[in-house]
C-alpha positions, 0 to 999 in steps of 0.5 A: 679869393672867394670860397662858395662852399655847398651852399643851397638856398630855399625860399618860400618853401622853393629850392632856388639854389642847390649844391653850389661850389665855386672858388674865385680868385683875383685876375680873372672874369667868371661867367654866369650863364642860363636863362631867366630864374635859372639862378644866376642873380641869387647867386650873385646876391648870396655871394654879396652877403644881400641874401644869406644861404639855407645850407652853406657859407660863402669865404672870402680869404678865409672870413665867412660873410653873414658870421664873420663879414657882414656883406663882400668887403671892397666890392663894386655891385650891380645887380638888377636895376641901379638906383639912383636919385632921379633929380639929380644929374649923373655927377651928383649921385655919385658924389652922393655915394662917395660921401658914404666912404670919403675914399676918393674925391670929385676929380676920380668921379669925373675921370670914372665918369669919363672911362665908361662914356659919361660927361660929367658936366651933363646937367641932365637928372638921371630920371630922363637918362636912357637905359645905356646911360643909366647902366654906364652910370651904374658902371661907374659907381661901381668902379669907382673906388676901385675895388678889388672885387666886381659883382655884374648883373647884365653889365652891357644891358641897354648899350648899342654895340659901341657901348658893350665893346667900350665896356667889354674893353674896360672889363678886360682892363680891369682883369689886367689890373688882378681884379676879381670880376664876375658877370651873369649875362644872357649875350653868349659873345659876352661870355666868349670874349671875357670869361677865363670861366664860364658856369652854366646854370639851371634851375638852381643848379649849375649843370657843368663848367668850361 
């Protein structure tokens, strides 16, 4: 469980965020809605532990990220642009980055990599991947090793419609399996069709929940 407790963020002498409370738990996909600034990435990013809360704390099952944690343990992330070694194909990143935590090997990376639409024998470098190929390579790093917890900034950015009902389906999979998931995107039929809860927010300030 995840436990946002009246946190407010102010940077640069700007409010960013203000009196956020939110309570999380696994088995369920939280949406994140509102136009551009309105707040939903730094929300995310203060959940992550990236970004550390004026007023506040974030609990997850009773541990405080910044005092007790350092970041969202056992988590999968996208937020903003996934990057990636451009010279490298899509297959290598992400052994790249599971060499970081040695939890899984070359056969679950292929097998991912296949889930969100990926051949891994592509030897094409990421640098000339199109946007819906990156975003379903970020998907995949972020799955990968299976974490109990996802964090999802605009998860269906740069996919054609088969792409986002591919994905809408893995989402829904996952949920299925009592993960924790959340996304911010600004498709309404993404928040409709996945959400059990949605927060709508602006400037800061999250103006009523359904």
């Amino acid at each position: 469980m995840i436990r946002v407790n009246d946190i407010s963020l102010v940077m640069n002498k700007r409010q960013i965020l203000s009196h956020i409370s939110l309570e999380l738990q696994n088995g369920n996909i939280y949406g994140l809605a509102g136009n551009n600034g309105c707040g939903k990435t730094m929300l995310m990013k203060c959940i992550c532990g990236f970004v550390h809360p004026t007023e506040g704390q974030v609990e997850v099952d009773g541990k405080i990220i910044g005092k007790d944690l350092d970041y969202l343990p056992d988590a999968g992330i996208i937020i903003e642009t996934p990057g990636f070694i451009g010279y490298y194909s899509g297959l290598q990143n992400l052994k790249v980055l599971a060499g970081i935590r040695h939890k899984i090997g070359q056969e679950k990376i292929r097998n991912t990599m296949c889930t969100v639409g990926l051949d891994p024998d592509l030897k094409l470098p990421v640098k000339k991947y199109s946007l819906g190929m990156r975003q379903r390579l970020g998907l995949a790093q972020a799955i990968m090793e299976e974490p109990s917890v996802l964090i999802l900034d605009e998860p269906m950015n740069g996919l054609d419609r088969q792409g986002v009902e591919e994905i809408r389906s893995l989402l829904l999979s996952l949920k299925a399996h009592n993960k924790l998931i959340v996304i911010a995107s600004h498709n309404a039929e993404d928040i409709k069709v996945l959400c059990d809860r949605v927060y709508e927010m602006d400037n800061g300030i999250i103006q009523k929940s359904n």
